[in-house]
N, C-alpha and C positions, 0 to 999 in steps of 0.2 A: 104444120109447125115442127120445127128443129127439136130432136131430144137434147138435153142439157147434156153436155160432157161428163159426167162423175167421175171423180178419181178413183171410187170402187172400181170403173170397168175400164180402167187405165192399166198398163201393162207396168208401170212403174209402182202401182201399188202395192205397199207389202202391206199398211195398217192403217187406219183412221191417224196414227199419229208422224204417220213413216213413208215418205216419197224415194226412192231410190232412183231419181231421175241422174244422168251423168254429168248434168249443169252444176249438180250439189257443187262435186267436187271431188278432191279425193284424201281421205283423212293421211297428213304427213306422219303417222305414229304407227299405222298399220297396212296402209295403202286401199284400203277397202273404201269404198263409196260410201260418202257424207248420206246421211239421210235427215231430210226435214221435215219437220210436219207438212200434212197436204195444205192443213187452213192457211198456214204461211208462204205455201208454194203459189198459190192462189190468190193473195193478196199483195204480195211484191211486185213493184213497180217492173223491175228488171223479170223477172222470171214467168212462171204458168198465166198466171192475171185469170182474173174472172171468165175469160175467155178460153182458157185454156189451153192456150198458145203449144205448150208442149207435150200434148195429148198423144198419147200412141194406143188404141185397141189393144187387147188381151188377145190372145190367139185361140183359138178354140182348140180345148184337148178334147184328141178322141182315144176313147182306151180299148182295145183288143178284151172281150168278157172273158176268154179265157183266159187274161194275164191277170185278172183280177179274181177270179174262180177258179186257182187252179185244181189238178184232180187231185182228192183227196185221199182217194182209196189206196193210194200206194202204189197204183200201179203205173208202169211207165207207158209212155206211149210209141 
């Protein structure tokens, strides 16, 4: 059986309330991408639909442990 799409693991998600997909649009005041809620993205005739139409995969971060623990002792390397 098919996993469900989630807009959690969509690469356009920023929040349960907030799709950054580029179909938004693009706000005339600031030029920055429209954002809509998912639930609405989701249920629009034209747009994502139940289906999910305009799904795109999150990319997997990988992080470097030393970029994230750098050394603390002061000393250089």
């Amino acid at each position: 059986m098919n996993q469900p799409k989630l807009c959690i693991d969509c690469a356009h998600f920023v929040s349960p309330r907030e799709c950054k997909h580029p179909s938004n649009g693009i706000d005339l005041i600031d030029g920055k991408l429209n954002r809509n809620w998912c639930s609405v993205m989701r249920l629009i005739v034209s747009s994502c639909k139940p289906e999910a139409l305009l799904f795109e995969p999150q990319e997997a971060v990988i992080y470097d442990i030393a970029d994230l623990f750098p050394n603390q002792s002061g000393e250089t390397q």
